[in-house]
MMTF fields as JSON, N, C-alpha, C and O atoms, coordinates in Angstrom:
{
  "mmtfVersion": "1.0.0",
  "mmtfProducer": "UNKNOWN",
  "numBonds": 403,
  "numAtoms": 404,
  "numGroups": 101,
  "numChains": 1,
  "numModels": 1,
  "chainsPerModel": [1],
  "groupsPerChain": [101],
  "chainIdList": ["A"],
  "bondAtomList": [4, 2, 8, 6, 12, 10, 16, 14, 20, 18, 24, 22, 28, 26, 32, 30, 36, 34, 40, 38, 44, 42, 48, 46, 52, 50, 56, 54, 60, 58, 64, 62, 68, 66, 72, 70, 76, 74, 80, 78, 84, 82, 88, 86, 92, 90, 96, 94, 100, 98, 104, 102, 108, 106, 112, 110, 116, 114, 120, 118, 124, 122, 128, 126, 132, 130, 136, 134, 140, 138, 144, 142, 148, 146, 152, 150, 156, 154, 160, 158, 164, 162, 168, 166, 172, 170, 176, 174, 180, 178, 184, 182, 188, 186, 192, 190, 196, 194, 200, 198, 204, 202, 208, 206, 212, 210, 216, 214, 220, 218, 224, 222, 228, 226, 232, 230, 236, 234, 240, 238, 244, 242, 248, 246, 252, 250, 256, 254, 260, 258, 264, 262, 268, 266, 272, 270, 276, 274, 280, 278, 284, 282, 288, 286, 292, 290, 296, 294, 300, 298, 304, 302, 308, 306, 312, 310, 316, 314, 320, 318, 324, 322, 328, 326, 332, 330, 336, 334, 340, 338, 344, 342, 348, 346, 352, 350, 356, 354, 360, 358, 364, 362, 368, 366, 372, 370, 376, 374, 380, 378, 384, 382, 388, 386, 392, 390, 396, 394, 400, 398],
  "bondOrderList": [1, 1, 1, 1, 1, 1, 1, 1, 1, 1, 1, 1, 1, 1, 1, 1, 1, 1, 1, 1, 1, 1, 1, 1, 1, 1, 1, 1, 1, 1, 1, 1, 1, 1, 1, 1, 1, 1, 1, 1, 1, 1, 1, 1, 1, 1, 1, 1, 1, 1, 1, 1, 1, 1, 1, 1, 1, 1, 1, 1, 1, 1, 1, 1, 1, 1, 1, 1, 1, 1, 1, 1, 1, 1, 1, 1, 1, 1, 1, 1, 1, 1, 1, 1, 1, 1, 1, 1, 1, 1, 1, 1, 1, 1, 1, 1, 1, 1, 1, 1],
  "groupList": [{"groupName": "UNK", "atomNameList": ["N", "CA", "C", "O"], "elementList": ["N", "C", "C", "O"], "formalChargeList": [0, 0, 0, 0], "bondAtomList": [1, 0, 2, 1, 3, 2], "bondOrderList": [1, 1, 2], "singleLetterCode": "X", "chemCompType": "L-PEPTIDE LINKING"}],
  "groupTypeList": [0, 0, 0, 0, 0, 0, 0, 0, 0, 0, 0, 0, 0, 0, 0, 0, 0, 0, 0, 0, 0, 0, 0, 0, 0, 0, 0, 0, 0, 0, 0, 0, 0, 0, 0, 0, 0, 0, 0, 0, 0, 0, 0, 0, 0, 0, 0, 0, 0, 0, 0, 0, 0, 0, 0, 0, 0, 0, 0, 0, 0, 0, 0, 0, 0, 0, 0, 0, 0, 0, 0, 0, 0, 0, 0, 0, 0, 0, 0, 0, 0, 0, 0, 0, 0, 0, 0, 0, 0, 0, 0, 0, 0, 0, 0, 0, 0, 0, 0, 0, 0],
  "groupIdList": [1, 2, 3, 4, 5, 6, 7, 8, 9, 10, 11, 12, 13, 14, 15, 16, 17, 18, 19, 20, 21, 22, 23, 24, 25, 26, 27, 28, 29, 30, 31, 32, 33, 34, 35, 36, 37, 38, 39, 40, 41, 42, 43, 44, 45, 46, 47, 48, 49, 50, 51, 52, 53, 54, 55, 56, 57, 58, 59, 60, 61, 62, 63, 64, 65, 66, 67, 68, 69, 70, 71, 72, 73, 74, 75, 76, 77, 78, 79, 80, 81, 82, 83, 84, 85, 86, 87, 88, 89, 90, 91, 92, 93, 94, 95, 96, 97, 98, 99, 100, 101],
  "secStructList": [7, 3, 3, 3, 3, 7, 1, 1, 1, 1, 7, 3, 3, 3, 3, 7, 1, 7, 2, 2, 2, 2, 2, 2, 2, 2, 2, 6, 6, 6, 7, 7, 7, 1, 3, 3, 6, 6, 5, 7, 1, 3, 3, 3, 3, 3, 3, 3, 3, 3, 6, 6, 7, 7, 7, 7, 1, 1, 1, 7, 7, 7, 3, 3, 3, 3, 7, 6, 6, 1, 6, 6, 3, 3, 3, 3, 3, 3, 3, 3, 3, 4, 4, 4, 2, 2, 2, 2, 2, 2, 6, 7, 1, 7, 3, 3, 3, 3, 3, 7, 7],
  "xCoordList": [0.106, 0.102, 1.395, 1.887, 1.932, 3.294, 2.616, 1.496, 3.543, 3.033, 4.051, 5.269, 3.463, 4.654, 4.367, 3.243, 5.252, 5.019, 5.77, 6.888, 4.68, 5.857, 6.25, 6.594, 6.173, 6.566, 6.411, 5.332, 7.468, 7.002, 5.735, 5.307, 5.361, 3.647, 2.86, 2.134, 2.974, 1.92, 1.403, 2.019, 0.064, 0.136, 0.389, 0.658, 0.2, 0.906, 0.05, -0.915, 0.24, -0.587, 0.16, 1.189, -1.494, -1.108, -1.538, -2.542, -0.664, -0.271, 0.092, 0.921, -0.6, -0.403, 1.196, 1.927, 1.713, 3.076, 3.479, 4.699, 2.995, 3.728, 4.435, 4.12, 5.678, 5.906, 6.158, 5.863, 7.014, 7.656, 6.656, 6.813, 5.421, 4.138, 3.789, 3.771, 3.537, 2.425, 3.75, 3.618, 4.666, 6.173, 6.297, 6.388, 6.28, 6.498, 5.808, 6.24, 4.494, 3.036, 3.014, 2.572, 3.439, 3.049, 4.689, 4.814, 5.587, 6.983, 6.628, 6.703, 6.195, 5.594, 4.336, 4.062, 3.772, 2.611, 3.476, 2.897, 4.942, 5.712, 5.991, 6.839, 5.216, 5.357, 6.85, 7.486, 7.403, 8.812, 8.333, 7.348, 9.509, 9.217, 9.834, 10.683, 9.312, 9.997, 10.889, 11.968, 9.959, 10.158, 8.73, 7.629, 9.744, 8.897, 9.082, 10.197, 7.911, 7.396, 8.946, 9.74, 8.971, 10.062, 11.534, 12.426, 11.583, 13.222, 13.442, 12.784, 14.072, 14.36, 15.542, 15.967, 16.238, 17.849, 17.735, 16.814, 18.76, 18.679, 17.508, 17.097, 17.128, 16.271, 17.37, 18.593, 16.288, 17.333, 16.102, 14.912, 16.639, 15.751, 16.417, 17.575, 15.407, 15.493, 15.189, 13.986, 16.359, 15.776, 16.458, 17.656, 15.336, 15.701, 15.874, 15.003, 17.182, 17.149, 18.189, 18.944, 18.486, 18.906, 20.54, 21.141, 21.254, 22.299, 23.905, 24.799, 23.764, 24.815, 23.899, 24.43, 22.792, 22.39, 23.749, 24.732, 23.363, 24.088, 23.867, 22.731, 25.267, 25.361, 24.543, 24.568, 23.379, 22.452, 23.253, 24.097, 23.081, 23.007, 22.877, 23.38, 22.077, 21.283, 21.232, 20.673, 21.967, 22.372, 23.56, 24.239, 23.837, 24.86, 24.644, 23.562, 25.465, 25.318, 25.672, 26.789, 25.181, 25.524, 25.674, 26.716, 24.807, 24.919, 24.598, 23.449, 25.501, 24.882, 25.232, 26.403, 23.856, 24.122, 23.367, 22.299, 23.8, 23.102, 21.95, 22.26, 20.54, 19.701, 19.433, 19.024, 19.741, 19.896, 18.536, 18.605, 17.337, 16.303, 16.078, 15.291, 16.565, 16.237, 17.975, 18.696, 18.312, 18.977, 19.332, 18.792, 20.507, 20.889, 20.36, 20.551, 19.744, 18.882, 20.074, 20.934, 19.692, 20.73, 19.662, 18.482, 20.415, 19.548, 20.513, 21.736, 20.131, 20.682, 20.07, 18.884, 20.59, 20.428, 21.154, 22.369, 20.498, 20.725, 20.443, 19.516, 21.396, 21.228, 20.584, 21.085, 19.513, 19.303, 18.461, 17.902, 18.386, 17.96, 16.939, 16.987, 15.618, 14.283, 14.674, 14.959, 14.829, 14.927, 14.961, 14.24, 15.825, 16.218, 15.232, 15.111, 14.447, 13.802, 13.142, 13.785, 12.273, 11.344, 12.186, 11.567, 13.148, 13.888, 14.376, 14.002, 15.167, 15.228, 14.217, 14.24, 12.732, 11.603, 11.025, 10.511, 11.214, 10.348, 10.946, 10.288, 12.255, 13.212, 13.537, 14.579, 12.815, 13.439, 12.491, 11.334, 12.715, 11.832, 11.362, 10.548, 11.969, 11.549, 11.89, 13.076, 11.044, 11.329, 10.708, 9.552, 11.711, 11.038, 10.845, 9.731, 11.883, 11.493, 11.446, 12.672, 11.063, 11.661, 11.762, 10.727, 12.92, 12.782, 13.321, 14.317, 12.517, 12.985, 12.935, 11.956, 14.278, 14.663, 14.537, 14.806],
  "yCoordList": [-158.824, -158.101, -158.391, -159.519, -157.395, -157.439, -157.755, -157.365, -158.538, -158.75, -158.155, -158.324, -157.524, -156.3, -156.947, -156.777, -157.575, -157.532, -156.071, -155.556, -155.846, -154.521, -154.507, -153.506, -155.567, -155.982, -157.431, -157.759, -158.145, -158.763, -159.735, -159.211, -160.659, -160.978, -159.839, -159.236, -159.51, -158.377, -159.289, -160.242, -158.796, -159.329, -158.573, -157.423, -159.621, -158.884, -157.796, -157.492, -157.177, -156.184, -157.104, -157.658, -156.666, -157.179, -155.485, -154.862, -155.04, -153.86, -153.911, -154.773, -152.584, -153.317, -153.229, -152.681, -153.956, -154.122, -152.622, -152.581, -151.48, -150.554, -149.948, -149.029, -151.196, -150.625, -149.592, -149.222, -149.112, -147.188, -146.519, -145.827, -146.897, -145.771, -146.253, -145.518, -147.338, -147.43, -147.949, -147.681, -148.554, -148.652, -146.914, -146.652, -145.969, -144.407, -143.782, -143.06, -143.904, -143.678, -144.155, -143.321, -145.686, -146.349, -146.022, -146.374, -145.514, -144.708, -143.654, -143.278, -142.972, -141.829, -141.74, -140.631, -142.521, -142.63, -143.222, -143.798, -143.18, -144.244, -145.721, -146.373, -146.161, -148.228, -148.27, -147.432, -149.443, -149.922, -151.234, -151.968, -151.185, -152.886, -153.956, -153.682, -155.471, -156.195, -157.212, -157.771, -157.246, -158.367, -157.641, -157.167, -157.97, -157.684, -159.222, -159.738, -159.853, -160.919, -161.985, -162.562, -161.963, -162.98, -162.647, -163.351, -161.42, -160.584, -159.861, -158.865, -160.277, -159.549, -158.855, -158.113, -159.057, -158.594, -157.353, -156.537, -157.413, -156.021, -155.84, -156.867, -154.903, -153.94, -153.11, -152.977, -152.618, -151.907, -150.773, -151.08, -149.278, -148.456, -147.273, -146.863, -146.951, -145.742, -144.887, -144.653, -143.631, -142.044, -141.169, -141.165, -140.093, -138.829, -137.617, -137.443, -136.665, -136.3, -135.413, -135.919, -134.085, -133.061, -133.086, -133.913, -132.342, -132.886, -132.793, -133.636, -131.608, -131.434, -132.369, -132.177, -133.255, -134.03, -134.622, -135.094, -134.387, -135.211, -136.404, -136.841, -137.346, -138.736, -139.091, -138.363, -140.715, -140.7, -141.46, -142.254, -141.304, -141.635, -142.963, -143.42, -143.776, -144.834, -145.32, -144.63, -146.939, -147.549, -147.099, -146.173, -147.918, -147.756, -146.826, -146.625, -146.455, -146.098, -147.288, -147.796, -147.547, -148.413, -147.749, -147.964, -146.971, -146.142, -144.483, -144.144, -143.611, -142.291, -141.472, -141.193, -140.904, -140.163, -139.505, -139.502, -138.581, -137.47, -137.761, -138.564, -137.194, -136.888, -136.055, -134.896, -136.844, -135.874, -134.871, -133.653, -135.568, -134.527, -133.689, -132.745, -133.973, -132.984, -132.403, -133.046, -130.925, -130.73, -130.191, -129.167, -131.058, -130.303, -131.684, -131.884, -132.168, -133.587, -134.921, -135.008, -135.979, -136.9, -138.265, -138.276, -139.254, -140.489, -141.54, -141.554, -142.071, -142.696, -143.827, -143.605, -145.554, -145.959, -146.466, -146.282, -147.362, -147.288, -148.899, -149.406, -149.727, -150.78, -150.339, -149.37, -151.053, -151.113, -152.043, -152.974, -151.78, -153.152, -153.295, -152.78, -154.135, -153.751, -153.133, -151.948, -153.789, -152.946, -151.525, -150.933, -150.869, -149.268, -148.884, -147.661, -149.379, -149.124, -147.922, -147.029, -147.479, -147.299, -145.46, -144.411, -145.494, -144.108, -143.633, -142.532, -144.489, -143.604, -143.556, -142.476, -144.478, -143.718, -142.365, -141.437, -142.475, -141.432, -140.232, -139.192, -140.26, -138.672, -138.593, -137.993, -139.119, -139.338, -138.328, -138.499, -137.202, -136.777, -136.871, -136.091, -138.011, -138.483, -139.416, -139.503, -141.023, -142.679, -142.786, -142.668, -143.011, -143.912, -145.466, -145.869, -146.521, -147.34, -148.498, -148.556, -149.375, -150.228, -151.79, -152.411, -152.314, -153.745, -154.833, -154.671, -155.595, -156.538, -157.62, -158.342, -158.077, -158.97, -160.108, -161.283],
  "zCoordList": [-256.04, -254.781, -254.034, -254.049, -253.397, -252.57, -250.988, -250.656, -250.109, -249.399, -248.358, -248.416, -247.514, -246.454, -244.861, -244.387, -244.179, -242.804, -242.067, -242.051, -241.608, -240.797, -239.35, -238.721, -238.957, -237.824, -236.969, -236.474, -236.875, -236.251, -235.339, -234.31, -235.608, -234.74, -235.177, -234.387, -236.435, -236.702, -237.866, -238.343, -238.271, -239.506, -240.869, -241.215, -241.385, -243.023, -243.528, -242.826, -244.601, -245.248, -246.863, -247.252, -247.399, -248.729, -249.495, -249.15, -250.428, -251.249, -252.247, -252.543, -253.618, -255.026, -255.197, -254.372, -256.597, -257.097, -257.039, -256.877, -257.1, -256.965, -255.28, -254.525, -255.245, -253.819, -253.003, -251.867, -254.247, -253.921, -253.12, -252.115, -253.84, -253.675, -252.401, -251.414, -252.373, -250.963, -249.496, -248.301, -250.008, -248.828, -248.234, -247.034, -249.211, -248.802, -248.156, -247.257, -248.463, -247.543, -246.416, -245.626, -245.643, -244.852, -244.065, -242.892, -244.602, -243.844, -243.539, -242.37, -244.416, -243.548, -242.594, -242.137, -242.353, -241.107, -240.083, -239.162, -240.074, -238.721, -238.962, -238.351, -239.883, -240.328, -240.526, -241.165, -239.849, -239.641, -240.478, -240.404, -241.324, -242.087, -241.244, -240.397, -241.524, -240.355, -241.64, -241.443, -243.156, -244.381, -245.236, -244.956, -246.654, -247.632, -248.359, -248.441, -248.849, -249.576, -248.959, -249.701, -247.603, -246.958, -246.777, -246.303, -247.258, -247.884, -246.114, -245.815, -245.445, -244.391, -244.559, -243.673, -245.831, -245.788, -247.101, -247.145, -248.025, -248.375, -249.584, -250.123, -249.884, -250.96, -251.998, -251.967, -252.938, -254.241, -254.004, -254.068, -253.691, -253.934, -254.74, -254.823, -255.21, -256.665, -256.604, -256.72, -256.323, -256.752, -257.291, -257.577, -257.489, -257.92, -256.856, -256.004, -256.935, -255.901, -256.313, -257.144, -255.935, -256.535, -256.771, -256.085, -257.587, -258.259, -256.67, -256.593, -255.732, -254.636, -253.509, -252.415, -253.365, -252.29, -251.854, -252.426, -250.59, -249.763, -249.551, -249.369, -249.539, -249.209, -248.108, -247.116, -248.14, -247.298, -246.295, -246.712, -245.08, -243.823, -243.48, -242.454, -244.461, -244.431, -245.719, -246.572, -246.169, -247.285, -247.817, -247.372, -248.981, -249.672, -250.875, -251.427, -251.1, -252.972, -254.015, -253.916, -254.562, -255.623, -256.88, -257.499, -257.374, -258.739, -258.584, -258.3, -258.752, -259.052, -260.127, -260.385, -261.039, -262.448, -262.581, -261.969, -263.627, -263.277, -264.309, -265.19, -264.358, -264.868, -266.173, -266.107, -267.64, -268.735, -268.875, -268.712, -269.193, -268.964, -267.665, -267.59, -267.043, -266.035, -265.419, -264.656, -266.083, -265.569, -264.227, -263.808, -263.317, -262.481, -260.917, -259.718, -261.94, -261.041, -261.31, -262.187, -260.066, -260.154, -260.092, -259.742, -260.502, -260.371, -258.835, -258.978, -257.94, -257.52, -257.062, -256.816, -256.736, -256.292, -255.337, -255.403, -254.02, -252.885, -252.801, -253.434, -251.893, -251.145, -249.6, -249.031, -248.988, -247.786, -247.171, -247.751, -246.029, -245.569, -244.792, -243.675, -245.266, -244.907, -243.99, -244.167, -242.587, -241.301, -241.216, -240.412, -242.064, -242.247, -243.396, -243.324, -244.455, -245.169, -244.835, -245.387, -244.269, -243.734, -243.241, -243.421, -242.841, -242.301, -244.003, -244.407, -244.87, -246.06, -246.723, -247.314, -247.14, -247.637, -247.049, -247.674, -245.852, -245.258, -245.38, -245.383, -245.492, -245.619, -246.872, -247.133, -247.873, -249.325, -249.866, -249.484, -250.751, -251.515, -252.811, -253.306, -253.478, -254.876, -254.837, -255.155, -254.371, -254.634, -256.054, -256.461, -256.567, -257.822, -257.713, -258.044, -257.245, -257.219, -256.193, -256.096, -255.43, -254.389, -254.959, -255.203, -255.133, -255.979, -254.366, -253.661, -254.273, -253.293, -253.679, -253.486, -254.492, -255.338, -254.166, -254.414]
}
């Protein structure tokens, strides 16, 4: 189980290992992360996302390629930082993955 504080003097939520899934759900109801399993600093998140997307607003790029089975699709990943987590899940339309090394 991943363990998510989303704020401050709040308490924790405990959520299965699939973070993408339930971090994206709980961005889109408004949840601001505060630390994931003690990580207040950066995240590795993973997507798919169409091949002319525009550069996000929010994080870095670290890797972008394009998608052999799926043409015309791109793969990218993104540095960011719990704090902002929460604004690129929620405007993201394909997370594949959230690693909070």
């Amino acid at each position: 189980m991943k363990r998510l504080r989303v704020r401050d003097n709040e308490p924790l939520l405990e959520r299965p290992p699939y973070l993408a899934f339930a971090a994206t759900a709980l961005a889109r109801q408004g949840a601001q992360f505060g630390e994931i399993t003690g990580n207040r600093g950066a995240v590795l998140v993973g997507q798919a996302v169409p091949a002319p997307a525009a550069m996000p607003t929010t994080g870095h790029v670290l890797i972008r390629q394009p998608i052999l089975a799926r043409p015309g699709g791109r793969r990218q990943a993104l540095e960011v930082t719990v704090a902002d987590l929460s604004s690129v899940l929620a405007d993201s339309g394909a997370v594949e993955r959230v690693f909070d090394c």
